[in-house]
C-alpha positions as CSV (number, residue, x, y, z in Angstrom):
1,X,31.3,-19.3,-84.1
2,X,34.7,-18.1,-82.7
3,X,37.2,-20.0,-80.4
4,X,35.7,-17.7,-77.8
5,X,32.9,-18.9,-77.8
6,X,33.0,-22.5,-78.3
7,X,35.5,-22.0,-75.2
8,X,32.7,-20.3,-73.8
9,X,30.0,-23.3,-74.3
10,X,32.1,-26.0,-73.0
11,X,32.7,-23.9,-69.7
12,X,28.9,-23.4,-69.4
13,X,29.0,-27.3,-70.1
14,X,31.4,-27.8,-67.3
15,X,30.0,-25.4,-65.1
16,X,26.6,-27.2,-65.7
17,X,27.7,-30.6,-65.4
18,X,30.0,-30.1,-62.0
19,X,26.5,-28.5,-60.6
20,X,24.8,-31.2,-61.2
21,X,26.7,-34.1,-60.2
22,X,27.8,-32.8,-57.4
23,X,24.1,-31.7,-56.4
24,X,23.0,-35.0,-57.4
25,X,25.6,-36.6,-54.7
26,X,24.5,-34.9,-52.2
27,X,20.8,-35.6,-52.8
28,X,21.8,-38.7,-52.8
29,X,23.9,-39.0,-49.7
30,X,22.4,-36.0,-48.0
31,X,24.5,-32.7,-47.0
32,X,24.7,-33.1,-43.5
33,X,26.6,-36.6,-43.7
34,X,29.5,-34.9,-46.0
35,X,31.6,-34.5,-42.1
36,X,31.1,-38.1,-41.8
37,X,31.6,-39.8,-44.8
38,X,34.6,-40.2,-46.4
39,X,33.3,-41.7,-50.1
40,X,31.3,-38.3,-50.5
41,X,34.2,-35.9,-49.4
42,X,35.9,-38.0,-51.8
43,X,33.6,-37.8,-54.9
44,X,32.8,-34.3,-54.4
45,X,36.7,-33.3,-54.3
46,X,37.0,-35.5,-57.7
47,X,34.5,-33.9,-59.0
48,X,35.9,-30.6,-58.6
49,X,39.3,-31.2,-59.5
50,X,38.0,-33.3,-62.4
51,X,36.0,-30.2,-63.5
52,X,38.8,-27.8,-63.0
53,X,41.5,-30.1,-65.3
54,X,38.6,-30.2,-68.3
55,X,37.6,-26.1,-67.8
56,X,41.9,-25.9,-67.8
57,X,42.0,-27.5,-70.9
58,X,39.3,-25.2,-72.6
59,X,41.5,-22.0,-71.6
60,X,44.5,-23.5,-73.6
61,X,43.2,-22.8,-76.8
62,X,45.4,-21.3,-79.1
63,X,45.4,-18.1,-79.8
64,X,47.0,-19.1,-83.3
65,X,46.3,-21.8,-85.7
66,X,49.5,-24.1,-86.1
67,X,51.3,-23.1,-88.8
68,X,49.2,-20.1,-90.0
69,X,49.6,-16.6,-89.2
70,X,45.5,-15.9,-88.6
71,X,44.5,-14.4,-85.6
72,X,42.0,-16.7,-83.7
73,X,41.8,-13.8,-80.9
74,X,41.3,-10.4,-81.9
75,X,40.4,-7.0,-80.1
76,X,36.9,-8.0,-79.5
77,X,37.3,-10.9,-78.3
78,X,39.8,-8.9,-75.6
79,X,37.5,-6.8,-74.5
80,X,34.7,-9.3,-74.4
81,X,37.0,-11.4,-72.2
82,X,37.6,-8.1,-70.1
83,X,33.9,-7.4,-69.6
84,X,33.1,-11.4,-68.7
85,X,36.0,-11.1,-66.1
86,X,34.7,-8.3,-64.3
87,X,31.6,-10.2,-64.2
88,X,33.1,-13.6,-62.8
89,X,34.7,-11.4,-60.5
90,X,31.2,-9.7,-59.2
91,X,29.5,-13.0,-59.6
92,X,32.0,-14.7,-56.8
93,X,31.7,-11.6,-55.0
94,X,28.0,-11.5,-55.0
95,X,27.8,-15.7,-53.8
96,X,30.1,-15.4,-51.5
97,X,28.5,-12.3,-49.4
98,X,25.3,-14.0,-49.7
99,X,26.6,-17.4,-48.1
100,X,28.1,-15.2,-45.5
101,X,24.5,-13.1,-44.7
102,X,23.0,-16.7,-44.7
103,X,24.9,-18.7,-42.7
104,X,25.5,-16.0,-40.3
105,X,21.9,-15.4,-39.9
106,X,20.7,-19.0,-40.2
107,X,23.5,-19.6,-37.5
108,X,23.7,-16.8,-35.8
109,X,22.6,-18.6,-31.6
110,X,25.3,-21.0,-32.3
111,X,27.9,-18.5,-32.4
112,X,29.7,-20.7,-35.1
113,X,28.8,-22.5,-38.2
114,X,29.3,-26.2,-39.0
115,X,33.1,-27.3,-41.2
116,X,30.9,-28.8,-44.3
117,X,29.8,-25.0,-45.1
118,X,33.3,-23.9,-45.8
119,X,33.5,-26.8,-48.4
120,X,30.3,-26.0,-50.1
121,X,31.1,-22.3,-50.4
122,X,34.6,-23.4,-52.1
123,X,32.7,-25.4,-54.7
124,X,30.2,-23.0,-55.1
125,X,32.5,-20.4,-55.3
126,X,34.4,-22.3,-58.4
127,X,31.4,-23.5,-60.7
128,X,29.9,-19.6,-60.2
129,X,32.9,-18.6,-61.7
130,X,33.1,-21.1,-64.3
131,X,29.7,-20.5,-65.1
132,X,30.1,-16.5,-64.8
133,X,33.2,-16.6,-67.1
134,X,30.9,-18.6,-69.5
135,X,27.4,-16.6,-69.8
136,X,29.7,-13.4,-69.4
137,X,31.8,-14.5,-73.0
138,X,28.5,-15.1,-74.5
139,X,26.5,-12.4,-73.5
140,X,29.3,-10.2,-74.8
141,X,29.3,-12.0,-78.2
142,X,25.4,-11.9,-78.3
143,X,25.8,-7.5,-77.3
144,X,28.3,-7.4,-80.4
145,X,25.6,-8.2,-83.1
């Protein structure tokens, strides 16, 4: 297994695990309270964060092992990344035009649409791409055979 890819299985772990705590928290305090209570806007942003420092540190693998002059990145690995980015890049595209088509019709007599939407289409927005970036790098890999 390449760098890539163990990169690439400890993003889907991230993505995976933000998902589900943060959709167990809400279960658990309920959506609609997130304007109102402080503790869950407060998990919920640690969660996030959280999950973006441990996804940072999976993109600083080297490309190089210390003190050796192998390549741990090569050509195919570039384009693999190239292909998975384009796909992050539609997946975010694809969530976020689909919360806009559902809040907007789900909404659409109250002219407006409530605050705690805009939160949940930020974190959405980040574990899809986590998660795109992920199943894209090993989808690619699993194309190469």
């Amino acid at each position: 297994m390449t760098p890539l890819q163990k990169r690439a299985w400890l993003g889907l772990g991230v993505g995976v695990g933000m998902s589900l705590a943060i959709l167990a928290v809400f279960i658990a305090r309920g959506v609609t309270s997130f304007d109102d209570d402080l503790v869950l806007r407060a998990i919920a942003y640690v969660l996030c964060v959280g999950g973006l420092l441990v996804y940072g540190v999976t993109l600083r693998i080297k490309r190089r092992k210390p003190g050796r002059s192998e390549v741990l990145i090569d050509e195919r690995d570039k384009e693999i990344v190239r292909k998975a980015t384009m796909a992050q890049l539609w997946a975010v595209l694809l969530s976020l035009f689909i919360w806009a088509i559902a809040l907007t019709e789900v909404y659409w007599g109250q002219k407006s649409i409530p605050i705690v939407f805009v939160y949940l289409i930020a974190i959405s927005g980040l574990i899809v791409s986590i998660l795109a970036q992920a199943i894209g790098i090993l989808i690619g890999y699993r194309r190469m055979r």
